[in-house]
N, C-alpha and C positions, 0 to 999 in steps of 0.2 A: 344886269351886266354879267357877262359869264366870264369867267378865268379859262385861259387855253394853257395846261401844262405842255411844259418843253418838250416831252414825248410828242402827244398832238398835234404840235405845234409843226413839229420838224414830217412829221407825215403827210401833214396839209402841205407844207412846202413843195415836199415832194413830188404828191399827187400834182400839184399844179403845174408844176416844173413839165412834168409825164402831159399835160392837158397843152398846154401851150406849143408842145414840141410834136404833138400826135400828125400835125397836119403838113409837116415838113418830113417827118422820117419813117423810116419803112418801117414792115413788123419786127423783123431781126434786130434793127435798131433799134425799138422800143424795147423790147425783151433785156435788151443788153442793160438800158437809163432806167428801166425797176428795179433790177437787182441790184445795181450801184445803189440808187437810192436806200433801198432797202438795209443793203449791207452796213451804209457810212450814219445810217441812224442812229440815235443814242439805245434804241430799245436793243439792238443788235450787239454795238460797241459794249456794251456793259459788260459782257463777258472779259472784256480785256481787265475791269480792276479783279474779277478774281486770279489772278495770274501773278498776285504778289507772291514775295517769296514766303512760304510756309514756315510756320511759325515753330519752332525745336523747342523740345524737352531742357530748362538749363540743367538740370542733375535728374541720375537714374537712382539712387540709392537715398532717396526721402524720408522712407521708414529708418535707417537707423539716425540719419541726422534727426529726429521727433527723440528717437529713444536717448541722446546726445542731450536733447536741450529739454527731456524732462529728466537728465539728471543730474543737469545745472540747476530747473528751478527746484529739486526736492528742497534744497535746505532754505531756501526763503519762500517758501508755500503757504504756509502756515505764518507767516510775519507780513504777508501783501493781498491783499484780496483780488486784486486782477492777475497776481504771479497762480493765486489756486483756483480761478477762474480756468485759466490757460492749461494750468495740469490738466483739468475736469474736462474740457475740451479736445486736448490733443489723444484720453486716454480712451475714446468713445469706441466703440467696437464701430461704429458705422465712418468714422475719421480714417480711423487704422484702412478701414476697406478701401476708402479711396485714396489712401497713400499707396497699396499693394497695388490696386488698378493703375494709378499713375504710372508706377514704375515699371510695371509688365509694360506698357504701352510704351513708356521711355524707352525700353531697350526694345523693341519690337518682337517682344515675346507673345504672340497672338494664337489663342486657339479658337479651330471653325466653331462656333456655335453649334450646338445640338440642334436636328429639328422642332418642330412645335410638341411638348407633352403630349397635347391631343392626339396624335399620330401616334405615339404611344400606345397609351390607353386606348384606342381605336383598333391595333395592331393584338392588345391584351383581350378584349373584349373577342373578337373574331378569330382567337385560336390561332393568331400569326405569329412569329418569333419576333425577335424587339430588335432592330437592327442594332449589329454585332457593335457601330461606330458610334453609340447612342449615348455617348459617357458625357462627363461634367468633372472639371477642373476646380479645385476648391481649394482656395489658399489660407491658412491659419497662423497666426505665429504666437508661440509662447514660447517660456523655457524650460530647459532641463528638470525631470522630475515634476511638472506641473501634469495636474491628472485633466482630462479634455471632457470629463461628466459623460462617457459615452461607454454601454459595453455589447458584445459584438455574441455573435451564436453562428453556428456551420449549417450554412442549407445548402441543401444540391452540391456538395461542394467546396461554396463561395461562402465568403466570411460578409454576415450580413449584421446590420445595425439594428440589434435586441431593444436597446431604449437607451435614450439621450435623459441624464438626470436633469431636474427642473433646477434651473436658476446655475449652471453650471454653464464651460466657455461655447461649447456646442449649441445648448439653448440659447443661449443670448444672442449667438450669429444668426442661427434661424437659418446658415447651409445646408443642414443634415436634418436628415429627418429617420424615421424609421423606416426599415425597411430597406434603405438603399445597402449597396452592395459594395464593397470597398475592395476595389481593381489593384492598386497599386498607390507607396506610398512617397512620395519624392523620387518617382521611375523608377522605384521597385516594387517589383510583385510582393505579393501579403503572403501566398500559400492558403494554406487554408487550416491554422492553430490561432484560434483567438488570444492565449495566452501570448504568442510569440507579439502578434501584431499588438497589444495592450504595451508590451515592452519596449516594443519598437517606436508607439508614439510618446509611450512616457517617455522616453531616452530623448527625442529629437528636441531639437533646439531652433529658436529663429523661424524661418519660414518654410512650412510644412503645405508639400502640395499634396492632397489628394484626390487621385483620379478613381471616379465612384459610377456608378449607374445607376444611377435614380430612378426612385423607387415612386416617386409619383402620387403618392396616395394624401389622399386630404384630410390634413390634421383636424383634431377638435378636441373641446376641450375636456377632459376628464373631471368626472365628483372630487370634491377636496373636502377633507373633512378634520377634525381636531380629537385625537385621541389619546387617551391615560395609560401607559404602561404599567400594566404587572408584572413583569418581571426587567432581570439585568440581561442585557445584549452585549457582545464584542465580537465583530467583525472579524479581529481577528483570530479569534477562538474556532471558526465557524468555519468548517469544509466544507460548508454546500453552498457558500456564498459565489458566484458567479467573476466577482473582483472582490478581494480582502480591500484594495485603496477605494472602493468605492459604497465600503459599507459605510453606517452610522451604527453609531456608537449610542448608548444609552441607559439609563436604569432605572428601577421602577419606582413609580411616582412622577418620572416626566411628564409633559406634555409633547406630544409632537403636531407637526401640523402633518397633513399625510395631502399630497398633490397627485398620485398616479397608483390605481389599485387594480389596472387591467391585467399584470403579468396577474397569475395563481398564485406564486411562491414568491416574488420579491416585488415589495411596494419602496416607492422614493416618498420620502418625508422629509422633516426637519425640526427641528428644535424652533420652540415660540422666541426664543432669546434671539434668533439670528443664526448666521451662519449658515453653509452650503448643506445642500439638498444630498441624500445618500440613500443604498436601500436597508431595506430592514425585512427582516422573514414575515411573511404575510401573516395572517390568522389562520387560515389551513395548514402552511407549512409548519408555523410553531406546534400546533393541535396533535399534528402527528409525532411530532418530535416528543410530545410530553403525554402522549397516550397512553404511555408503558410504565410511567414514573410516580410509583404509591406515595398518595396522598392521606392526608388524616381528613379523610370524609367523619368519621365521629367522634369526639371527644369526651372524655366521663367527668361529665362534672360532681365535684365533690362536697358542692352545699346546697342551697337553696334557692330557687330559682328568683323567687319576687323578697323584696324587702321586707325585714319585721318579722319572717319567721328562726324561728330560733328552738331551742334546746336537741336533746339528742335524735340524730335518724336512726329512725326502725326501720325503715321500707326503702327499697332503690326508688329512685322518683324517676318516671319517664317520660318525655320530651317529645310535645308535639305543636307542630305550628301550620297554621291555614297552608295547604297547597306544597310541605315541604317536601313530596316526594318527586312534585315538579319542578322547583327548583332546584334539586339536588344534580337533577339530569345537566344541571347548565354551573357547573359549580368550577372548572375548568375555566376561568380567567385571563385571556392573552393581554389586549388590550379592549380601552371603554370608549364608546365615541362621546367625547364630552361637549358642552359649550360655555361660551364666556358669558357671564350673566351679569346686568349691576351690581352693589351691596345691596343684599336685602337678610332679613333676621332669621334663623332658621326656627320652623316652630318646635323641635326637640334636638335635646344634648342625651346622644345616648353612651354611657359609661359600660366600655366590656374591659372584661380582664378576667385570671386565674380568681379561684376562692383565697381571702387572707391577702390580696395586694394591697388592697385598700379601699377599693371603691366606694362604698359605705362610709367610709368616714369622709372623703373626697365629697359627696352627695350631697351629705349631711352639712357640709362647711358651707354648700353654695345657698343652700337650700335657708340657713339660718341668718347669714350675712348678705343676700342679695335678696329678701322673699318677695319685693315689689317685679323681679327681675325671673326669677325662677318657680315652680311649680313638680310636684310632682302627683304622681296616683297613687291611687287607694285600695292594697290587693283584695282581690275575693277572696274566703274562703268558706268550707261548706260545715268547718268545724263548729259545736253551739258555742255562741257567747259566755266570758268568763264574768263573774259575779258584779266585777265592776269597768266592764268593755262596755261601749256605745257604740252602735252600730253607724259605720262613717267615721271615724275617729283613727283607730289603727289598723280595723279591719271593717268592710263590707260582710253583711254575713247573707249565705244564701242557703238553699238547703241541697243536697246534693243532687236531687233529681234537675233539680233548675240549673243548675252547675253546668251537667252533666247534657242537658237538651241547649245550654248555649255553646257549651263546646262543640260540640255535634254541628250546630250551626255556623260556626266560624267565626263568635264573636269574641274571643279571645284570642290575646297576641300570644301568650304562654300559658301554659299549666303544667299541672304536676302534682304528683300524692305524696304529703307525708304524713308518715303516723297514722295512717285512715283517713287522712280527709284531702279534701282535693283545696290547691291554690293556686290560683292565676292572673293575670292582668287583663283586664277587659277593654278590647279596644276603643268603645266611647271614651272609656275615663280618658284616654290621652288624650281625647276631640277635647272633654268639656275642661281640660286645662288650658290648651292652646286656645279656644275661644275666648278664655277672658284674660288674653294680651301675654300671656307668659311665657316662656320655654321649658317645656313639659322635660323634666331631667329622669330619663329611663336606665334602669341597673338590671339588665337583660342578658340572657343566656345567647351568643353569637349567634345562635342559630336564626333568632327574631330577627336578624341585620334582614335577612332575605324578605320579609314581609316590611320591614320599616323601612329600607331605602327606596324611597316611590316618591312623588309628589304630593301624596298626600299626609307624609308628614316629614317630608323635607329636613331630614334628620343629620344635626354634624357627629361625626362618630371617631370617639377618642379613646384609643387601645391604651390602658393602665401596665404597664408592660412589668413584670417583675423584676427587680436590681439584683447584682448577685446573692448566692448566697447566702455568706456573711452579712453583709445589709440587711438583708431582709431576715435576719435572726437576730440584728441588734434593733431594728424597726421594733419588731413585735415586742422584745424586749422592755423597748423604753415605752410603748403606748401598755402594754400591761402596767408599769408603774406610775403612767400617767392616769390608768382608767378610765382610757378610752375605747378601749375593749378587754373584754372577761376572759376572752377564751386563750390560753397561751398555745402558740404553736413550737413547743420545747422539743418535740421528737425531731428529729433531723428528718427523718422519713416524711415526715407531713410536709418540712421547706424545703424540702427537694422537690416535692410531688406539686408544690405550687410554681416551682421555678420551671419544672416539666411541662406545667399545663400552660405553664405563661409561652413559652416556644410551641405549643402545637397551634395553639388558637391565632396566633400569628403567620406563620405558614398557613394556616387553611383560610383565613378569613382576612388577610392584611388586605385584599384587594379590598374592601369596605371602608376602611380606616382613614379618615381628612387628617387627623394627629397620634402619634405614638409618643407617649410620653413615659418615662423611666421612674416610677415614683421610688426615686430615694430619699425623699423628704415630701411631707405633706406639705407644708408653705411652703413648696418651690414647686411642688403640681399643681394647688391652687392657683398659684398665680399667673403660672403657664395657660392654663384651661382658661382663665378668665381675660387675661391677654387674647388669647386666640377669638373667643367669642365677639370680643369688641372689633375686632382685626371687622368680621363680618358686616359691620355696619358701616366701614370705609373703603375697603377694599372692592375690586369688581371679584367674581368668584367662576370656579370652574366646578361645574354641575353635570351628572348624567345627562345628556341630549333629551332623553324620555320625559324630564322633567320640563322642560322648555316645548318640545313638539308632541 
């Protein structure tokens, strides 16, 4: 059985109507009873329901009534969860856009459309000019003093868009892009001073039109990466900064997240805590800025390089480590590209500091009270055995040619002459510690940081920093009548000269250092350093990149 809809229906009628009457009436007459027919059909007649009256805007001005009724619900937001439901809703950048479209449309504020991009880019490609009428209307609204993550450079001219900051009001709109050209802003022309125009949108308030010329060009996405500052930044300190409100701010030891490194001179980051995206001087930029600025590439050390040796220096002792004249070239530290890594144990604690801060007795403490936990080596030297030394016990003994062809060879982390004989750290020895489960605890000349900070021995490194002065003359003081060291440092000239060397080895080598610790008391550095290490077994950690890739 077939169903004949009303349409159909009323056509057959028709038809028939036209068939029954063809043999009574002329052609003219027929011509005339098809088009009636035609006309008084429903297929036809339907045009008359669109003919109702058109539907009206009931209000033009939406957007502020939103900004009205979210600041009725601010104070019960946080007491209704549908009341901060409705906030989270009404404050959507994509909400807002369709309240500004509404309202343009409400008041019949209408601009012609641009034509298609492609025509553009089609026009770009073939060496044609971009038609002069080719702009785009772009509505924003914020307030007074609110910064728009955007900063602007002079081409040809024309005040054109430099780079949109990540995660700022610009980016999140996703209207503006790079490159596009900023014509005018609420029907005023820009000129062509970025500064002027930066002020002009900082200042505006409410609803900010900008008529632009798009730039067309297709986004992507840029490398993002996680880096460790060495040094302190402030924006506002900084003349060469592009916008002072659009720098970040920072200091060293942060982390930042880094989201865009295409400009040369200014990359946009951020802080791993949160908070808006800004720029910060590149790594070239800083490079040259600090090119000029004397550094303490060497420092005189005033004892003994490896552990256990002791009594007076005859001889200057001189300083050399695998490959140190290649590293030296790279000793200029901006920033590090780090990564986030689980907890895991690191296999050496390595102790730097001035001679006479402590570290030896700090060593000596972990070493006696944690021995299931800690480990350390056993230095060479090429001096002969004393009448009751065993060889492996306080020292390894070797003869100096063998010394002398393993140094040659690179198998030593340090050495050094005193008295006539040669002593140094052998780098197996730190392997056959950490091999049997322990934290190899190293008391090394800063220079060794450059060959120990690697993956291969995954080193945490904790600068013993000297306390003033006084302290550290009342230190020595009381461990000389404790007997825990023989040597008194009573001349003033020698606690100065440690307090000297404790600031140089800081500036030259602080970019190495996970902890700095002030030892103005030995049970309060202990417990700090062993705190810290445990820290490493729960905590996730941030690692040179090199280590991980």
């Amino acid at each position: 059985m077939h169903t004949r809809w009303p349409v159909a229906s009323t056509m057959h009628q028709t038809l028939d109507t036209l068939s029954d009457s063809v043999s009574s009436t002329t052609a003219n007459d027929l011509d005339l009873i098809f088009l009636k027919g035609i006309m008084e059909s429903p297929v036809v007649r339907a045009h008359e329901r669109f003919e109702e009256p058109k539907l009206e805007a009931v209000r033009e001005n939406n957007v502020e009534l939103v900004q009205d009724i979210l600041k009725e619900l601010g104070p019960v937001a946080h007491r209704s969860q549908a009341a901060d439901e409705l906030v989270r809703i009404l404050k959507e950048p994509h909400f807002q856009s369709l309240l500004e479209t509404h309202d343009s449309v409400a008041s019949k504020n209408y601009e012609t459309p641009p034509p298609s991009p492609c025509a553009f880019m089609d026009a770009a490609l073939n060496n044609q000019p971009v038609p002069p009428d080719a702009v785009r209307m772009v509505g924003i609204r914020k307030v007074s003093g609110e910064h728009l993550g955007v900063t602007f450079r002079v081409e040809s001219g024309e005040l054109v868009i430099a780079r949109i900051l990540h995660g700022g009001m610009i980016d999140q709109q996703g209207l503006l892009h790079v490159g596009d050209i900023i014509k005018e802003v609420n029907g005023k022309e820009v000129g062509n001073d970025p500064k002027v125009l930066q002020e002009m949108l900082k200042e505006a308030s409410g609803s900010v039109v900008l008529k632009i010329l798009p730039s067309y060009q297709e986004p992507h996405t840029p490398r993002q990466a996680f880096v460790k500052c060495h040094f302190d930044y402030d924006p506002s300190q900084d003349n060469l900064i592009p916008c002072k409100e659009a720098g970040l701010s920072f200091c060293s030891g942060d982390i930042l997240q880094i989201f865009n490194q295409e400009d040369l001179n200014w990359w946009q980051a951020c802080h791993i805590q949160g908070g808006s995206a800004g720029l910060i001087p590149s790594q070239l930029l800083e490079e040259k800025r600090k090119a000029f600025v004397k550094r303490d590439l060497e420092l005189v050390t005033t004892g003994p390089l490896c552990g256990g040796v002791g009594g007076k220096k005859k001889k200057k002792m001189m300083y050399l480590t695998t490959k140190n004249a290649e590293f030296d070239r790279h000793e200029l530290r901006i920033y590090e590209e780090v990564a986030k890594v689980p907890p895991f144990r690191r296999k050496t604690l390595v102790l730097i500091g001035a001679q006479g801060v402590g570290r030896r007795s700090l060593k000596n403490k972990l070493l006696v009270l944690d021995p299931q936990r800690y480990g350390t080596t056993i230095p060479f030297t090429s001096r002969k055995p004393k009448v009751d030394e065993r060889d492996g016990q306080m020292y390894s003994f070797m003869t100096r040619g063998e010394m002398e062809c393993d140094i040659k060879n690179g198998r030593f982390l340090e050495h050094g002459e005193y008295d006539g004989n040669l002593y140094g750290t052998k780098i197996n020895s730190i392997h056959e510690v950490t091999e049997t489960g322990k934290v190899c605890i190293l008391d090394v000349n800063p220079q060794a940081l450059k060959v120990l900070r690697t993956s291969e021995f995954l080193p945490y490194v904790v600068f013993i920093e000297a306390p003033d002065f006084e302290v550290l003359k009342a230190m020595n003081r009381s461990a000389i009548e404790s007997g825990v060291v023989t040597k008194q440092l009573t001349v003033s000239a020698n606690l100065k000269r440690t307090v000297d060397e404790s600031e140089r080895i800081k500036r030259a080598y602080g970019h190495y250092f996970d902890l700095c610790i002030v030892n103005d008391g030995l049970e309060a550095t202990f417990r700090s350093v062993r705190s810290a290490m445990e820290k490493l077994f729960n905590e996730q950690q941030w690692v040179p990149v090199s280590w991980v890739f």
